[in-house]
Each structure stands twice: as C-alpha cells, then as structure tokens.
C-alpha positions as CSV (number, residue, x, y, z in Angstrom):
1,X,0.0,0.0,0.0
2,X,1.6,3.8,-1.1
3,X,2.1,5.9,1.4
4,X,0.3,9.4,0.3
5,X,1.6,12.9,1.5
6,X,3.5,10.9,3.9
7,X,5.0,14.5,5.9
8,X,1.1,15.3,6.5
9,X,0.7,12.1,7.8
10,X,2.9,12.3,10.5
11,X,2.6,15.7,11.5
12,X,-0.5,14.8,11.6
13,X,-0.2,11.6,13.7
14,X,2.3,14.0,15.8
15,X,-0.7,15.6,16.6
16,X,-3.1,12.9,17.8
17,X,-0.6,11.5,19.8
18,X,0.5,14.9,21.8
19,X,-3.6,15.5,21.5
20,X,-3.9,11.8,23.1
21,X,-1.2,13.0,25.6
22,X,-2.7,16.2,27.0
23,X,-6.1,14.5,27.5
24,X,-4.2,11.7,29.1
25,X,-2.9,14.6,31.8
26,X,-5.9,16.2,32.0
27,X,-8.2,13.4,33.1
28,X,-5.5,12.8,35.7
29,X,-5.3,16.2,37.1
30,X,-7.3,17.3,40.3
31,X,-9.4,19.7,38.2
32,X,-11.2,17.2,36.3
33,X,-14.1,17.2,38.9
34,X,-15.2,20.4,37.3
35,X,-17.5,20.2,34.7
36,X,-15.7,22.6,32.0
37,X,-12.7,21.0,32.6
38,X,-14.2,17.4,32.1
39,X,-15.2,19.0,28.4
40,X,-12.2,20.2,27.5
41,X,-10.7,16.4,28.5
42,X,-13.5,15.7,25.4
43,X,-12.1,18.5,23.1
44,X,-8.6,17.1,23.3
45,X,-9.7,13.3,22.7
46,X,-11.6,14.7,20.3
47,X,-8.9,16.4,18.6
48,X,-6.4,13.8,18.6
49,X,-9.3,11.1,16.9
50,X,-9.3,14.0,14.4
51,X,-6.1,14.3,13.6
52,X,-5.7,10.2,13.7
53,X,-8.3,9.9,11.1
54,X,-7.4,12.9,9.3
55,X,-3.4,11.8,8.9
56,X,-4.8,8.4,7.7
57,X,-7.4,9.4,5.2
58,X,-3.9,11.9,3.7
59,X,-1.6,9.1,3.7
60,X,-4.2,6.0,2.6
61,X,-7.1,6.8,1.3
62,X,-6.0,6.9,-2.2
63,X,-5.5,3.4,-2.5
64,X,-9.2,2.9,-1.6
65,X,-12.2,3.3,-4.0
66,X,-13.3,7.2,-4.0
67,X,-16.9,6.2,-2.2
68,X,-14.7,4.8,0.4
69,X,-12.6,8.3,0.3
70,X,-15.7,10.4,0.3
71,X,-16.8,8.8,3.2
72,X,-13.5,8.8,4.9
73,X,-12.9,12.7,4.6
74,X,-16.6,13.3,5.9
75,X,-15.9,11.3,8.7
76,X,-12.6,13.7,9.4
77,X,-15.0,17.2,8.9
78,X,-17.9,15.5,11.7
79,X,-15.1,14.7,14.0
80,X,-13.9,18.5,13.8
81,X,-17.2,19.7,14.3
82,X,-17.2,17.7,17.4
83,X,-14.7,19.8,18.7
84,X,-16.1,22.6,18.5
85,X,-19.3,21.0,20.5
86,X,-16.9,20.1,23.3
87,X,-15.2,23.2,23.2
88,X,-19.0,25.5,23.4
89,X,-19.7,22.9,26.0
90,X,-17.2,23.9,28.2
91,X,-17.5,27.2,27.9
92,X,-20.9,27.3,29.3
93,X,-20.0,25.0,32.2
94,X,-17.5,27.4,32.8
95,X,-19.2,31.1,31.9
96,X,-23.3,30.7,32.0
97,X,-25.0,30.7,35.5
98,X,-26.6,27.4,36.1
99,X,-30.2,28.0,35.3
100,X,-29.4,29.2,31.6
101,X,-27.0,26.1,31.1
102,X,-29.6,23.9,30.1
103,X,-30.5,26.6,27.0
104,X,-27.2,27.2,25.9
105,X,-26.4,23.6,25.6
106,X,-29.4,22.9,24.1
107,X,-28.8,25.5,21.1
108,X,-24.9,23.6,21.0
109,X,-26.9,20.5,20.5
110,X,-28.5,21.9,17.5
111,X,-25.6,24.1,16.0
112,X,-23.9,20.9,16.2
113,X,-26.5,19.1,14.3
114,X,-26.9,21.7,11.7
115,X,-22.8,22.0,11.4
116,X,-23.3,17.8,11.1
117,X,-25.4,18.1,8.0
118,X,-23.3,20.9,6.4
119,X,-20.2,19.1,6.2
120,X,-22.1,15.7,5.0
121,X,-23.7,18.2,2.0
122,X,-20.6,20.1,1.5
123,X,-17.6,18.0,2.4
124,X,-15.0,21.5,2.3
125,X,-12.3,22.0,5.4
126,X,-13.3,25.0,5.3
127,X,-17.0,24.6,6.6
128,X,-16.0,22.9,9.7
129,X,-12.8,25.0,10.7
130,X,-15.5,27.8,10.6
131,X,-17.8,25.6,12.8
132,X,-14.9,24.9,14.9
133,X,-13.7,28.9,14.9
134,X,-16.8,29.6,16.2
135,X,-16.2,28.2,19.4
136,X,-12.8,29.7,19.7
137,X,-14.2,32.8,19.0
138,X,-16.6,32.8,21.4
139,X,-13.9,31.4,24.3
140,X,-11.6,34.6,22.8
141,X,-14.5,37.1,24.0
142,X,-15.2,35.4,27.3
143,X,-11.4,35.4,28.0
144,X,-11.2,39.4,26.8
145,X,-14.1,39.7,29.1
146,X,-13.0,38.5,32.5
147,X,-10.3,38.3,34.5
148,X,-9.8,34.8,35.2
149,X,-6.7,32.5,35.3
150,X,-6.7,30.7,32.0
151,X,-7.2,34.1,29.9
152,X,-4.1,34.5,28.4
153,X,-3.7,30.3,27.8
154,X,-7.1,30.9,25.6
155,X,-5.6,33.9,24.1
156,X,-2.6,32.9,22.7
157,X,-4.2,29.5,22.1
158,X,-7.2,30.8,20.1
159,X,-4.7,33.0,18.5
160,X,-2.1,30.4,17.1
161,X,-5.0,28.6,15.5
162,X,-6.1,31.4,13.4
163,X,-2.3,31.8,12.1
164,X,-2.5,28.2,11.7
165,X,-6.3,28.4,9.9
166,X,-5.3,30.9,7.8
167,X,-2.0,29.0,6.7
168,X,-4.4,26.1,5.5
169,X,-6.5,27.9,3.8
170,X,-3.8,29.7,1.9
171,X,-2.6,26.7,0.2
172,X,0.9,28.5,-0.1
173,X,3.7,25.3,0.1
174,X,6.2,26.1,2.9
175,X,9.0,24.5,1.6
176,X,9.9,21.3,-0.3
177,X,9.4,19.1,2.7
178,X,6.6,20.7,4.4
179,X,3.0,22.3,2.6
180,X,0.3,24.6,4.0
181,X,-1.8,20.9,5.9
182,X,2.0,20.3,7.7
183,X,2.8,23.6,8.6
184,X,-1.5,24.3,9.7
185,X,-0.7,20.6,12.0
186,X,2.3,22.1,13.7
187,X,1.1,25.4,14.8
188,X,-2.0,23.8,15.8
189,X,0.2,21.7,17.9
190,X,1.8,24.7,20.2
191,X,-2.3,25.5,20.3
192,X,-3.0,22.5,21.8
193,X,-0.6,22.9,24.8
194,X,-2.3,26.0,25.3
195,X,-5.8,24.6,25.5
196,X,-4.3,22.0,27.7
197,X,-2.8,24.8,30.1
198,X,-6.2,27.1,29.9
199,X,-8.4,24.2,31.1
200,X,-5.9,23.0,34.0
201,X,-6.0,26.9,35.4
202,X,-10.2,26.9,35.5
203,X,-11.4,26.4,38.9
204,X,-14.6,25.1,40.5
C-alpha cells in the first residue's frame, strides 16, 4: 500500500498522539471534577481522533475506491465539528449561571447538528474549521471579558489557531518538505498545549 503525503501524515499523527497525551494529563489532574474542565478532556480526545483519522485518510485513502474516500474525509470534517461542540460545552459550564445552562447547551446541540449536516452536503475543510472557529471565538471574547486564570492560555491558544487556519487555507507550500496541511498541524500543535494549560487553570 503507497504511502500518500506521507509529511502530513505524520505531522499529523504527531498531533493525535500529543492531542492523546494532554487529555491523558488532563483526566489525571485534580481539576477534572469540574465540569468545563471534564469538556475540554472531550475537546482534546476529540482532537487527537481527528487528527488520527485525518493523517490516515492523507496518507491512505487513495488506495481505496473514492466512495470509500468520500466517506472517509466526511468522517474527518464531523469529528472537527465535534470539537467545537466540546469546546462550546465547556465554555458554558465554565461562563453561564446554572439556570441558563440547560438553554445554551441545548442551542450547541443543534448548531452541532446543523454543522453535522453541512459538512455531510458540502464536504470543504473550510466549513468545519468555521464551525470549529466559532467556538474559539466565542472562548476569545469570554477570556477578553473576564479576568480569570486561564485568559491569556485561551488567548494565545485561540490565536495560534487562526495563524495556523489561515495557513491552511492559503494553500501557499512552505517549503519542499513541508506544505500549507503540515505547517496548519504544527502550529495547531503549540495551540494544543495552550488549551491543555487554559483548562488545568479553570477552577470550581
């Protein structure tokens, strides 16, 4: 079996597996009792199937029939917008009073069943990264807005991941070894660590 853009598949493997690694920590770190904190455990697992199933369908799924391939890369965009589920779920354990969870999470449920049925009609990156953006966006505002512990891990976090969104989306090759998908895997990567860091700060 070829081996297919075999630099994005590792950097992206690289990524699942430090992905797989902070979640690891996480659920082993006294904060986990708190509710946000138990989300953003999901958000990393989440991350790291992601970029697992995302590093695969680069390197193998052309040696499969392009039904299989179509499926495959679908499968990649739904996982992503189940990050950014996990993410808006944490947010609202950690921002909205208690009486208003059950509404915000409720409107997740559906943005994330809306986002669902996008990516399966229009299978582009693009459409989940912006489902996906929406959450760190709306983390980026809540950190701008209070004064709490984790605000500058969400900041540079959220922050790195629009370089590294743009950088995909701008198709420009980096160098010989490593195109826009490798480079957008890497920043991501120093992203991740600052997730990781933001959720071990919240507190109950």
């Amino acid at each position: 079996m070829t081996i297919h853009e075999p630099a994005t598949l590792l950097t992206d493997y690289l990524l699942a597996v430090l992905g797989g690694w902070l979640a690891w920590r996480l659920w082993h770190h006294p904060s986990i009792r708190i509710p946000a904190v138990r989300w953003w455990f999901c958000a990393l697992a989440a991350l790291a199937l992601s970029a697992f199933i995302g590093g695969s369908y680069h390197g193998f799924a052309p040696n499969f029939p392009p039904l299989a391939g179509e499926i495959w890369w679908r499968l990649v965009l739904w996982v992503i917008c189940l990050i950014g589920f996990t993410m808006g779920s944490a947010l609202v354990c950690e921002m909205a009073p208690e009486a208003a969870q059950p509404a915000w999470k409720r409107l997740l449920i559906v943005k994330f069943l809306l986002a669902s049925v996008l990516v399966m009609i229009r299978p582009e990156f693009s459409v989940a990264i912006a489902d996906y953006g929406s959450a760190m966006l709306a983390w980026a505002v809540a950190a701008m807005l209070v004064r709490r512990p984790w605000r500058w891990s969400i900041l540079a976090a959220v922050g790195l991941s629009g370089v590294a969104a743009w950088i995909q989306q701008s198709g420009i090759p980096w160098s010989l070894y490593l195109n826009h998908n490798d480079v957008y895997h890497l920043i991501q990567a120093l992203a991740l660590v600052g997730f990781y860091q933001a959720a071990r700060r919240m507190r109950a």
